[in-house]
Structure formats: structure tokens, C-alpha cells
N, CA, C and O atoms as a GROMACS GRO file, in nm:
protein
  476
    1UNK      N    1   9.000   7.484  10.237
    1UNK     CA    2   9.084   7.572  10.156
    1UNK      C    3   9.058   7.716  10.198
    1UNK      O    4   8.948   7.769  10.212
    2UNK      N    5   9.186   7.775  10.215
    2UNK     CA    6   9.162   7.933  10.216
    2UNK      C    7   9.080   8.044  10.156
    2UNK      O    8   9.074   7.987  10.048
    3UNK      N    9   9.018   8.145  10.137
    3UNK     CA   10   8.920   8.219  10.071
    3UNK      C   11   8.984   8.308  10.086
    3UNK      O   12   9.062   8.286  10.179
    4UNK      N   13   9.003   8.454  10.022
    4UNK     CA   14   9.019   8.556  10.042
    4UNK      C   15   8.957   8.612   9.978
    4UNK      O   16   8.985   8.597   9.859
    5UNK      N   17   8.827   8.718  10.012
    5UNK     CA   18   8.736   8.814   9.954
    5UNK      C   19   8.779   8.957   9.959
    5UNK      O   20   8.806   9.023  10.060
    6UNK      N   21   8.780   8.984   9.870
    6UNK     CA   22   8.808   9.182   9.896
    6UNK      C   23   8.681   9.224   9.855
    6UNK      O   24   8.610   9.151   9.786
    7UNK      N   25   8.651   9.325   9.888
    7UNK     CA   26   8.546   9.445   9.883
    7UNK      C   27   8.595   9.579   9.916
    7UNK      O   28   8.698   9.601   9.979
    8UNK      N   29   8.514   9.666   9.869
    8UNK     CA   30   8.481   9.772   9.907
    8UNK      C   31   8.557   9.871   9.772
    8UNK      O   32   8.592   9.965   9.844
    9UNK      N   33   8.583   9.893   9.696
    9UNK     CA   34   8.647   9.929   9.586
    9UNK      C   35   8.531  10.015   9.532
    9UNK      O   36   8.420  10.012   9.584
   10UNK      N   37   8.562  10.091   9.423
   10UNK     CA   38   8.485  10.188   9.355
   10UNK      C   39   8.525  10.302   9.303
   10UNK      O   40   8.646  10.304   9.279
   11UNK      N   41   8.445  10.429   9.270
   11UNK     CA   42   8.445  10.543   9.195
   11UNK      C   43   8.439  10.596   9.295
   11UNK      O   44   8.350  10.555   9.369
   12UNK      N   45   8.536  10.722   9.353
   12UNK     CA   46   8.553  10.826   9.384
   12UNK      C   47   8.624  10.958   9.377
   12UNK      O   48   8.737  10.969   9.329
   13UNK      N   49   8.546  11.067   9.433
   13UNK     CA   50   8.608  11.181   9.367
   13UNK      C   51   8.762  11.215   9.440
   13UNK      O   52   8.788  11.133   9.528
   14UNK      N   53   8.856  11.309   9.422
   14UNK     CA   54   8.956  11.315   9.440
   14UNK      C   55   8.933  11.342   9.611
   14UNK      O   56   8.814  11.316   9.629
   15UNK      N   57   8.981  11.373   9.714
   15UNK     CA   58   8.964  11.377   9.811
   15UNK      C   59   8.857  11.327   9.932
   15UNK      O   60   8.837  11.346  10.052
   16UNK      N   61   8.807  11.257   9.829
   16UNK     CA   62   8.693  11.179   9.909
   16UNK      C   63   8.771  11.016   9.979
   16UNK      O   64   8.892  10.994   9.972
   17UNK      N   65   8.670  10.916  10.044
   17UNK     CA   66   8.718  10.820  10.094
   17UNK      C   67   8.659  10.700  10.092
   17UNK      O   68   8.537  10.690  10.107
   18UNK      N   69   8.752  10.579  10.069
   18UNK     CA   70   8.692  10.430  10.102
   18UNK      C   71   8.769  10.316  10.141
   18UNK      O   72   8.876  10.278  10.092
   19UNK      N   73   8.691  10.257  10.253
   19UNK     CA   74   8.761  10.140  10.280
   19UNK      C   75   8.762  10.024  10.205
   19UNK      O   76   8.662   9.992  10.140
   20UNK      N   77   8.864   9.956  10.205
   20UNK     CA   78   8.864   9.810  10.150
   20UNK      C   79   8.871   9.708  10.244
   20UNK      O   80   8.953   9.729  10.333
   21UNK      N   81   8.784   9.563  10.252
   21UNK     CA   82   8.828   9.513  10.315
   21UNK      C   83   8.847   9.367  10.238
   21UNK      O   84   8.809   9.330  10.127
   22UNK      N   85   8.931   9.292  10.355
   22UNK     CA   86   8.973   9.130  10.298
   22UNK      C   87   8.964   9.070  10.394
   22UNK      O   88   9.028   9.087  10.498
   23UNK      N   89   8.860   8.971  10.367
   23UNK     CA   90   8.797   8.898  10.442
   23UNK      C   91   8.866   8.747  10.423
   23UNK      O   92   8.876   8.699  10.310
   24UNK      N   93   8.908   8.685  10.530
   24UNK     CA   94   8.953   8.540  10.488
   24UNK      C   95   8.848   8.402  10.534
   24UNK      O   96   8.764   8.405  10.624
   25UNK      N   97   8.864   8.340  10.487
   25UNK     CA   98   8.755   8.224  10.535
   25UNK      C   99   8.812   8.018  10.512
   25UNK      O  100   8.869   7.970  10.415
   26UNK      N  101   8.774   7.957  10.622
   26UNK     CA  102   8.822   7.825  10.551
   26UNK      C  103   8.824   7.807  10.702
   26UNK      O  104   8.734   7.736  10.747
   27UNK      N  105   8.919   7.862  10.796
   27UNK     CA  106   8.955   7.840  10.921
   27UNK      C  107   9.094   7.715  10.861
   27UNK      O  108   9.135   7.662  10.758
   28UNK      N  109   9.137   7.726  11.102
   28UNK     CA  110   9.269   7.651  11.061
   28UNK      C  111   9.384   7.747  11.052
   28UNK      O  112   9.488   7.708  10.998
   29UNK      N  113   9.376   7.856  11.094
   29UNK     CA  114   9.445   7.966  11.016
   29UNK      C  115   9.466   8.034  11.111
   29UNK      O  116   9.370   8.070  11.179
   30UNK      N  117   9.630   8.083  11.154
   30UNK     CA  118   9.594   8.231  11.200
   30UNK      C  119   9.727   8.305  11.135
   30UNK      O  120   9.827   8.248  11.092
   31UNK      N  121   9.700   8.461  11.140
   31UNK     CA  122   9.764   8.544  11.107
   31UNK      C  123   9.942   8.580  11.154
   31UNK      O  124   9.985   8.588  11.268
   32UNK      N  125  10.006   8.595  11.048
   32UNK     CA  126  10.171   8.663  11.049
   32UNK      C  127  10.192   8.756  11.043
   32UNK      O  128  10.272   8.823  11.109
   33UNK      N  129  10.107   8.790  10.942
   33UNK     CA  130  10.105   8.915  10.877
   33UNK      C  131   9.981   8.979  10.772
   33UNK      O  132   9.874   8.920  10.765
   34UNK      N  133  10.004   9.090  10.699
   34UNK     CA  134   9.869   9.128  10.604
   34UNK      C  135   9.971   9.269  10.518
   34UNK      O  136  10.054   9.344  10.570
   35UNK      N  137   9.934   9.264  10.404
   35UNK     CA  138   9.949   9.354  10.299
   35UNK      C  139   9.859   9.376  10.238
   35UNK      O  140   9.761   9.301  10.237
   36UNK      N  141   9.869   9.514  10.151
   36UNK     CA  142   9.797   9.533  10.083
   36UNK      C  143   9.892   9.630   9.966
   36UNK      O  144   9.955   9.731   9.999
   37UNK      N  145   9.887   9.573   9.823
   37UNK     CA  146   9.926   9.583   9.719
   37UNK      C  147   9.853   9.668   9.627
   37UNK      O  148   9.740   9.625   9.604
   38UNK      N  149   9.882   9.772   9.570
   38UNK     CA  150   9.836   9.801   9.423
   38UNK      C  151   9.906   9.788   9.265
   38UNK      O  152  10.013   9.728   9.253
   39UNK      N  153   9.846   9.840   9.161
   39UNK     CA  154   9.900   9.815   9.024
   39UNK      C  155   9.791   9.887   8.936
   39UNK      O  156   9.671   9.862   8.930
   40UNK      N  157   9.851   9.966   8.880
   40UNK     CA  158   9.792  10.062   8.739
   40UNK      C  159   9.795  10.000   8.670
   40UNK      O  160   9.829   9.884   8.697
   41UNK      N  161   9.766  10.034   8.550
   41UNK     CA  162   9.788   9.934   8.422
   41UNK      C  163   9.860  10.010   8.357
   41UNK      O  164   9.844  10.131   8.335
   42UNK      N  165  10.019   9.876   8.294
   42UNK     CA  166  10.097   9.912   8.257
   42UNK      C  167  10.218   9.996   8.375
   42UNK      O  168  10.312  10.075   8.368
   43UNK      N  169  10.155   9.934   8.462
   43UNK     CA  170  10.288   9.987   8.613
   43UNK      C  171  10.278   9.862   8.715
   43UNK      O  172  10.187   9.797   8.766
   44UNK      N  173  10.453   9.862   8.716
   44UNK     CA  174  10.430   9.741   8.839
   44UNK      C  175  10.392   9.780   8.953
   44UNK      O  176  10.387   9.897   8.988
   45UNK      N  177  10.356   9.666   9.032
   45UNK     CA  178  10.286   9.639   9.144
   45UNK      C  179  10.367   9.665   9.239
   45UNK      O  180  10.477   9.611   9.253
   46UNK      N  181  10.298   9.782   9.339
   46UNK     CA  182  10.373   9.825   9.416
   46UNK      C  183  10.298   9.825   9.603
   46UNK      O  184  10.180   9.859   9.618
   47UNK      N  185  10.375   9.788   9.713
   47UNK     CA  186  10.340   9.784   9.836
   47UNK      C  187  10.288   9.920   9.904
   47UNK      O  188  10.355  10.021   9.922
   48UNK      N  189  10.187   9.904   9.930
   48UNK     CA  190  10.096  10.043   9.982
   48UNK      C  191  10.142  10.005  10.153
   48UNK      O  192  10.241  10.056  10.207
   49UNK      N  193  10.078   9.937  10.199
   49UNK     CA  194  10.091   9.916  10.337
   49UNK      C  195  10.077   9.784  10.408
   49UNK      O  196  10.000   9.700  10.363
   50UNK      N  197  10.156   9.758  10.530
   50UNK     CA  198  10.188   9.601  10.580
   50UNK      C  199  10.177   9.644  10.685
   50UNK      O  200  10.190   9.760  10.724
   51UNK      N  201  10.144   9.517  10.756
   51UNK     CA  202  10.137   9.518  10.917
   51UNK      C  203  10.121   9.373  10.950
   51UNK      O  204  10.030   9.295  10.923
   52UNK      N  205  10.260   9.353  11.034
   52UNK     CA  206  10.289   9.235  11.104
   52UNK      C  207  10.275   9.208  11.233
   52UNK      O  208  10.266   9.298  11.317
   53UNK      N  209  10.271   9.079  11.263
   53UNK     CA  210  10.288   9.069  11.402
   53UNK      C  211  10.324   9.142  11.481
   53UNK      O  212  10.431   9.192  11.445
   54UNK      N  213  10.279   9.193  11.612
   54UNK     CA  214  10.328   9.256  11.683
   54UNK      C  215  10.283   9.450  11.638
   54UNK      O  216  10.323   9.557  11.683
   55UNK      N  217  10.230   9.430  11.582
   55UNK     CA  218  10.140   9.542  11.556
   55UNK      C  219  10.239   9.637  11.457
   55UNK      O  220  10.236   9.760  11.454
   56UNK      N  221  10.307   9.570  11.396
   56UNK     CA  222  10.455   9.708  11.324
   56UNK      C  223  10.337   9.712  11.170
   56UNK      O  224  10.264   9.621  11.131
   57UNK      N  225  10.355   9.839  11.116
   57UNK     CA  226  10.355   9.883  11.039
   57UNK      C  227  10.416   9.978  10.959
   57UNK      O  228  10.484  10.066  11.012
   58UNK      N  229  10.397   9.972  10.809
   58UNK     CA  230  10.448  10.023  10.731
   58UNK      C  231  10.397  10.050  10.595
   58UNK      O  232  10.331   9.969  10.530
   59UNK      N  233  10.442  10.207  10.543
   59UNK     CA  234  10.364  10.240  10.418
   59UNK      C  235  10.425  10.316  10.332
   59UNK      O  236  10.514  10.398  10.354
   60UNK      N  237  10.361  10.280  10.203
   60UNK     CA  238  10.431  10.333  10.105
   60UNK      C  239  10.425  10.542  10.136
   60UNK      O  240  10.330  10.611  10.174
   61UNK      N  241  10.556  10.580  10.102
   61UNK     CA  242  10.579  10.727  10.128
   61UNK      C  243  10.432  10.786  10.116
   61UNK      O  244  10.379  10.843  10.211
   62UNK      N  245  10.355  10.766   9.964
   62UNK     CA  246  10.290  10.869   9.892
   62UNK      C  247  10.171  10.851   9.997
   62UNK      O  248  10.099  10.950  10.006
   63UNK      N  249  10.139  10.753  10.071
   63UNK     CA  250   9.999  10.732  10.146
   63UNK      C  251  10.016  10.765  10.276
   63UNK      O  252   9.920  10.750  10.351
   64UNK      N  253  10.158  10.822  10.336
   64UNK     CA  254  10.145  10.812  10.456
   64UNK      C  255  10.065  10.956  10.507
   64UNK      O  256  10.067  11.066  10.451
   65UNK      N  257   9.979  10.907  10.659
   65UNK     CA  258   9.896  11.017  10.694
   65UNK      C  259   9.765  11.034  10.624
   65UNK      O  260   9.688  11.126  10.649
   66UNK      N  261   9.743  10.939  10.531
   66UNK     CA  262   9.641  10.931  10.410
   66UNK      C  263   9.547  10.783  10.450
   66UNK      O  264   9.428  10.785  10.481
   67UNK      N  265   9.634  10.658  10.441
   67UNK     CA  266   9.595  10.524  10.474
   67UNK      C  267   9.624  10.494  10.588
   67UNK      O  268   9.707  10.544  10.664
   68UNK      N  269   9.527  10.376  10.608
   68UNK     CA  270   9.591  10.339  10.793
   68UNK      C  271   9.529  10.161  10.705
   68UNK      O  272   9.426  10.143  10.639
   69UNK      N  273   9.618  10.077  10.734
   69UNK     CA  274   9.572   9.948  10.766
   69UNK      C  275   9.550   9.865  10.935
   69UNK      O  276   9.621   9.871  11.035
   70UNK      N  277   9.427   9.796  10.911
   70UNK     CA  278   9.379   9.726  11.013
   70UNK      C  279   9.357   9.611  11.018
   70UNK      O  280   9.343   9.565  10.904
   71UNK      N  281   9.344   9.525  11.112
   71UNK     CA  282   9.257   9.388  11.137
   71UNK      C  283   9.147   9.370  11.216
   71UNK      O  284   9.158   9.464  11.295
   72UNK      N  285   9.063   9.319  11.241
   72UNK     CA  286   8.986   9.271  11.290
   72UNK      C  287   8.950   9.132  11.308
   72UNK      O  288   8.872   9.071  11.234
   73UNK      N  289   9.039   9.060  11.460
   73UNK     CA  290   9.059   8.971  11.466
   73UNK      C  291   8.957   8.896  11.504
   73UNK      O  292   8.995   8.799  11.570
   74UNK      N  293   8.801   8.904  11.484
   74UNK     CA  294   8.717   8.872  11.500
   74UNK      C  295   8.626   8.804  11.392
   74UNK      O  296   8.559   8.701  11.396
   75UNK      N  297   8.645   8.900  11.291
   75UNK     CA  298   8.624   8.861  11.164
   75UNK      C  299   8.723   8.825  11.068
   75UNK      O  300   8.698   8.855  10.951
   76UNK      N  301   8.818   8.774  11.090
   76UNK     CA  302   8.888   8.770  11.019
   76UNK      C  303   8.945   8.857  10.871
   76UNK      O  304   8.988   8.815  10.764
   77UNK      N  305   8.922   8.994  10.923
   77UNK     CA  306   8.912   9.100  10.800
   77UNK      C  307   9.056   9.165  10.875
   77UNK      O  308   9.104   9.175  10.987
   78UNK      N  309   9.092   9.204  10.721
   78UNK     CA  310   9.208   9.316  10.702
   78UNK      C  311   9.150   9.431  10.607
   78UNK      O  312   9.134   9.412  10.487
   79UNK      N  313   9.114   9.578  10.685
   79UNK     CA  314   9.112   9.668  10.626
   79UNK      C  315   9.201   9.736  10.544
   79UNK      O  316   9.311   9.684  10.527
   80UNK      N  317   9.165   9.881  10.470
   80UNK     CA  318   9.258   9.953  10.411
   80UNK      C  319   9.158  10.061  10.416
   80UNK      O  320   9.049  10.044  10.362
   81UNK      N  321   9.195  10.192  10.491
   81UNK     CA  322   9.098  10.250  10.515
   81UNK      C  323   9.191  10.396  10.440
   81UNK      O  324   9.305  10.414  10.483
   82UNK      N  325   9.152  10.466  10.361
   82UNK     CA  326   9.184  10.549  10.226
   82UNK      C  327   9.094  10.638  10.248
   82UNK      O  328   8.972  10.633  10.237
   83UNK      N  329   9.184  10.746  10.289
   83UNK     CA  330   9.128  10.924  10.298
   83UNK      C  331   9.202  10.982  10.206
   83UNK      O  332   9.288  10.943  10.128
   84UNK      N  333   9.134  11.116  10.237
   84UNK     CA  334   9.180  11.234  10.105
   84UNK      C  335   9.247  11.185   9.989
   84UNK      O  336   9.361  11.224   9.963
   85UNK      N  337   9.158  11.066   9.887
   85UNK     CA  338   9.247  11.034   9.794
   85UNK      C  339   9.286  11.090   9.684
   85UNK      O  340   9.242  11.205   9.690
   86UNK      N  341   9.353  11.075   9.573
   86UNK     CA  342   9.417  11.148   9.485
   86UNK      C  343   9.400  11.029   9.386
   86UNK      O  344   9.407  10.908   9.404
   87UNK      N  345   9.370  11.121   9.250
   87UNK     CA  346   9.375  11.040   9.144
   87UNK      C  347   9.507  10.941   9.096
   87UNK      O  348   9.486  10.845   9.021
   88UNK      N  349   9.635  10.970   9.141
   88UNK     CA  350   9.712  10.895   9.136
   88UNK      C  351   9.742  10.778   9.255
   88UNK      O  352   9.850  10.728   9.285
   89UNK      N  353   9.640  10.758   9.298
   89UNK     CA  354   9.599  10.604   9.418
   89UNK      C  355   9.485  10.517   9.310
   89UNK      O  356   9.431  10.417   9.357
   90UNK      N  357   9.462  10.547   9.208
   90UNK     CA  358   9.369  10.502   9.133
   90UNK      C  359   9.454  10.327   9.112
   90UNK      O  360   9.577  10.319   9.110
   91UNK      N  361   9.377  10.221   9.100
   91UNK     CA  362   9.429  10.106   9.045
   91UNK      C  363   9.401   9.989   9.092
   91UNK      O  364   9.310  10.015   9.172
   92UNK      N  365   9.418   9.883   9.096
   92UNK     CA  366   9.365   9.749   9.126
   92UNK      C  367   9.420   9.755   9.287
   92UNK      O  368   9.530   9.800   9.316
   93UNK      N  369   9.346   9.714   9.363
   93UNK     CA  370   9.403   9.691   9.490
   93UNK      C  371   9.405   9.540   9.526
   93UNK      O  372   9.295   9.489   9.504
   94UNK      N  373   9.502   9.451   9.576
   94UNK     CA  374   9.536   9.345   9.625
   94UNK      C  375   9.577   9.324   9.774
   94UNK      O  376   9.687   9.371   9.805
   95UNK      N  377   9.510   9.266   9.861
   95UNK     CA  378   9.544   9.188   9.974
   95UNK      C  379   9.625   9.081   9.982
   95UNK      O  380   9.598   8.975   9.925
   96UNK      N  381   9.740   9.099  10.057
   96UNK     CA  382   9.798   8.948  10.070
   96UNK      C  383   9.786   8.919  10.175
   96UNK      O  384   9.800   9.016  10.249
   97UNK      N  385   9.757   8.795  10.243
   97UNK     CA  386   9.806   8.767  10.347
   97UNK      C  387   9.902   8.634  10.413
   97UNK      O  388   9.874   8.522  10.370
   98UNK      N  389  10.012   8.645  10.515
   98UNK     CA  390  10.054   8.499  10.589
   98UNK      C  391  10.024   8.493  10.656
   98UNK      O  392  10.013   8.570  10.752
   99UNK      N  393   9.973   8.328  10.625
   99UNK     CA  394   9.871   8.284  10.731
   99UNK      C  395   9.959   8.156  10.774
   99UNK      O  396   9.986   8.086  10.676
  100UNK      N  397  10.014   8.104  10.908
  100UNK     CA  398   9.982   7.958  10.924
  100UNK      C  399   9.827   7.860  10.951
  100UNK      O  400   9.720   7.882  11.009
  101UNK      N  401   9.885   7.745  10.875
  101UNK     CA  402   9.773   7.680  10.879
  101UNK      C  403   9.826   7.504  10.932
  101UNK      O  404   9.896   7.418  10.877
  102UNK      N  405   9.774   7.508  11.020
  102UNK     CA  406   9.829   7.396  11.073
  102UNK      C  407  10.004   7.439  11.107
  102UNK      O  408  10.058   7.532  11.166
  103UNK      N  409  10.061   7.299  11.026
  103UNK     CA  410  10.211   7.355  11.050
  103UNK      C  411  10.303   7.453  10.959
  103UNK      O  412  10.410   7.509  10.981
  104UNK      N  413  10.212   7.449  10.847
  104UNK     CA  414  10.193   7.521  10.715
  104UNK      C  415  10.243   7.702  10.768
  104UNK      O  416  10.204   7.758  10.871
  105UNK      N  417  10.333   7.759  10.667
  105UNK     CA  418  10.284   7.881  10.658
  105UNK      C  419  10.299   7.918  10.513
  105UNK      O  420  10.391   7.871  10.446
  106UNK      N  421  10.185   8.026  10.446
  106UNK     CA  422  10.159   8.075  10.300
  106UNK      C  423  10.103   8.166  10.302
  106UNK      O  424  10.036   8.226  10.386
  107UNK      N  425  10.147   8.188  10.146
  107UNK     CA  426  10.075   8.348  10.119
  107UNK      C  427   9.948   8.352  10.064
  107UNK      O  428   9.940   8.262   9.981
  108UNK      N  429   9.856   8.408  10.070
  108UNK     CA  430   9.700   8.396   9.968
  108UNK      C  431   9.664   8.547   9.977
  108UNK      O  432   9.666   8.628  10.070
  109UNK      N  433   9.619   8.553   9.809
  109UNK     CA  434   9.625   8.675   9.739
  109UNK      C  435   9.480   8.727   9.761
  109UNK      O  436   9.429   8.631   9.818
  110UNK      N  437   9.395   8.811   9.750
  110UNK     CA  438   9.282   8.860   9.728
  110UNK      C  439   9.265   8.828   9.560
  110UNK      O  440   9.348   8.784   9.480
  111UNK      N  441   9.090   8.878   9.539
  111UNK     CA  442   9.133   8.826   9.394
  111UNK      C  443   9.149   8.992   9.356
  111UNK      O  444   9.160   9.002   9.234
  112UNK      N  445   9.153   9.108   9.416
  112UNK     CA  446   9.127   9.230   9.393
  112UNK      C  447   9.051   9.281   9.377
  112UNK      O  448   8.959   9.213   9.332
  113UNK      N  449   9.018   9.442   9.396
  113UNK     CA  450   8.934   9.539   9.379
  113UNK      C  451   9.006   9.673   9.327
  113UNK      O  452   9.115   9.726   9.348
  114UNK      N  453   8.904   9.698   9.256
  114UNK     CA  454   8.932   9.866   9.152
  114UNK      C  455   8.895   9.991   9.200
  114UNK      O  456   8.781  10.025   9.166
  115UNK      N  457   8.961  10.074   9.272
  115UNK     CA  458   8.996  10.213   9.259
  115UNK      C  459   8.971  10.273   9.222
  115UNK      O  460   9.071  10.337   9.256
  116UNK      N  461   8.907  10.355   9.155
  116UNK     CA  462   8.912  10.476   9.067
  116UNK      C  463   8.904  10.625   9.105
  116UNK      O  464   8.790  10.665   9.083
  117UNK      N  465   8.977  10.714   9.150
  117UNK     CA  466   8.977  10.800   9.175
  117UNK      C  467   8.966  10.942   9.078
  117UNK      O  468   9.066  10.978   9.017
  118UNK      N  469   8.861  11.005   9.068
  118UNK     CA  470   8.874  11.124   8.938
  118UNK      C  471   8.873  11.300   8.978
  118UNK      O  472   8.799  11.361   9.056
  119UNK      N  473   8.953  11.335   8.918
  119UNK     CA  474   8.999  11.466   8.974
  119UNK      C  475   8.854  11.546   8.948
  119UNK      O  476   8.842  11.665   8.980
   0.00000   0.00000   0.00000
């Protein structure tokens, strides 16, 4: 069965920085694609940044020049690497990723990590 671990989440001050990463595990698997999702509370869940096959990426307006997403196809990790942040990046962060598995292809969620950014 698939695993998806996130890390790296926490308290930081407004312009400071941290990576997140999502680690997958189980094998059997390789990559389509990778997202990474956030959500405030009491705000829907909104797409920060994706990157598909073929190396395309894409990001939400407010992060661009700010976030960069990565992989590391070695470890099976998808970064989210978060500079000069702003208290309004504060919130649950979620990894998705598509993976085929076998002949299979699906989505598997991170279970998330928390944000907190304070002015």
C-alpha cells in the first residue's frame, strides 16, 4: 500500500523560510505528477503549486517567485520549498500525488502539515 509522509511544517516569522517535504513509500509506483495544496480554516482548499511530467510547472499567483516545487527521484520525495513567507501562506499544507502503480493510476493525499506564519 502507498504511504505518503509530509514533514517539515511549523512556526515561522513573516519573511523567514521552510521546506516541506512528501515522502512516498510502498514501491510499485512511479510518478505523473505532484501537487501541493493548502486550506485555512474556514477557506477552501486551494492549489499552491504542480508539476507534471515533463518538468511543467505551475503556481498559484500569490507564491510566484516565493515557492519553487521539486522532486527527488531518488527518494521518492516531493518538496515545497517556501521563502519570504507572509502571514497569509499560513495553513494546513497537503501533498497530492499521481502515481501509476502497476496498471493502476491514483491519487494519494499527504496526511498534512501546519504552517504558521506570524507577522
Amino acid at each position: 500500500q502507498v504511504q505518503v509522509v509530509e514533514s517539515g511544517g511549523g512556526l515561522v516569522q513573516a519573511g523567514g523560510s521552510l521546506r516541506l517535504s512528501c515522502a512516498a513509500s510502498g514501491g510499485g509506483f512511479v510518478f505523473n505528477g505532484m501537487a501541493w495544496y493548502r486550506q485555512a480554516p474556514g477557506k477552501q482548499r486551494e492549489l499552491v503549486a504542480i508539476l507534471v511530467h515533463g518538468g511543467m510547472v505551475n503556481y498559484l499567483d500569490s507564491v510566484k517567485g516565493r515557492f519553487t516545487i521539486s522532486r527527488d527521484n531518488a527518494k521518492n520525495t516531493v518538496y515545497l520549498q517556501m521563502n519570504n513567507l507572509k502571514p497569509e501562506d499560513t495553513g494546513a499544507y497537503y501533498c497530492n500525488l499521481d502515481l501509476s502503480i502497476g496498471a493502476r493510476r491514483g491519487e494519494f493525499w499527504g496526511q498534512g502539515t501546519q504552517v504558521t506564519v506570524s507577522a
